[in-house]
N, C-alpha and C positions, 0 to 999 in steps of 0.2 A: 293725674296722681296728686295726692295732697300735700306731699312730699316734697312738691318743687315748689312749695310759698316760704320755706326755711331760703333754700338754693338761691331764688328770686333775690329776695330778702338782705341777702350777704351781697349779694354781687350791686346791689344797687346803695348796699351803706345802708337799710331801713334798722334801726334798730326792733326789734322781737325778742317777746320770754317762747324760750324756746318750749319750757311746758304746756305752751297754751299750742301748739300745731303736733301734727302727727307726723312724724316723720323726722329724719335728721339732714341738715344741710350737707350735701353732697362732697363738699371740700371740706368736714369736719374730721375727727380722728376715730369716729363712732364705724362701726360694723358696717359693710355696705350690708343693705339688705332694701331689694326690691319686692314689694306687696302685689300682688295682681288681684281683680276684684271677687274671684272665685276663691279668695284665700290662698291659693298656690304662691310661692317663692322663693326667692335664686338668692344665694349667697357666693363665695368665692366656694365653698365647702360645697355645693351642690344645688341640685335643685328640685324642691320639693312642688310634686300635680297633686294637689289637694284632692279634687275630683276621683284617684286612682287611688288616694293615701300612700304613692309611693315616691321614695326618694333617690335621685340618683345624683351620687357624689362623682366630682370628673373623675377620670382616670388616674390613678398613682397617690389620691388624697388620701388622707390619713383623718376621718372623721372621729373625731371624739364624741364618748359614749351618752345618749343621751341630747346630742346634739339637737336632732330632729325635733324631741319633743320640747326644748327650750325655745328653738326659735319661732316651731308652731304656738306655742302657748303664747310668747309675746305678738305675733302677728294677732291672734283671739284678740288679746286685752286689745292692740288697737282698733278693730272694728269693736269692738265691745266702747270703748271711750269714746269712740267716733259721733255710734248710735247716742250715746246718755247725753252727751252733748248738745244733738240736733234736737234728744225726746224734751231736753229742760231749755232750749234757749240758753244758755251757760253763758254766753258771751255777752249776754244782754245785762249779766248780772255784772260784769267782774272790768267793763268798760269805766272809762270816765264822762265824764256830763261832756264834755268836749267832745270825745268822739261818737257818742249819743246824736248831738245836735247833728254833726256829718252824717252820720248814719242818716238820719230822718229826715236828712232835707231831699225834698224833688230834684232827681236828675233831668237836666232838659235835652229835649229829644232835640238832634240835627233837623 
């Protein structure tokens, strides 16, 4: 999941712009919401099988109207951000010459 380089991130002190990952760190205050790669996914409010277009909220919830289609439409936009990302190299732009030079050097094999 892409999701756990935010998570990672926190727990080890790295600092990150968080607009630049997809996903929110797991101990944040943001919505939980897990992505699964067929676009299906599970909130506290329920959980949406992409594959079926159907959504099943737990028992006794009280889902607000519209809901399904807000938080499908923001799962789109991340696989939509995901793909323009990898289609432009993005990260290659928005880097420093510093971490350029890391990037580029040869890792050595054990």
């Amino acid at each position: 999941q892409a999701d756990i380089i935010p998570t990672i991130s926190n727990l080890l002190g790295i600092s990150y712009d968080s607009r630049m990952l997809s996903g929110p760190d797991i101990f944040s205050e943001s919505e939980g919401l897990v992505v699964f790669k067929d676009k299906s996914w599970r909130t506290d409010m329920g959980w949406y099988i992409a594959p079926e277009g159907r959504f099943i909220p737990p028992e006794g919830v009280d889902v607000p109207d519209g809901y399904k289609s807000r938080i499908s439409q923001k799962v789109r936009n991340q696989f939509w951000a995901s793909a323009k990302i990898l289609d432009t190299n993005y990260f290659r732009y928005i880097i420093t010459a510093e971490q350029k030079r890391i990037l580029d050097r040869p890792i050595p094999l054990p």
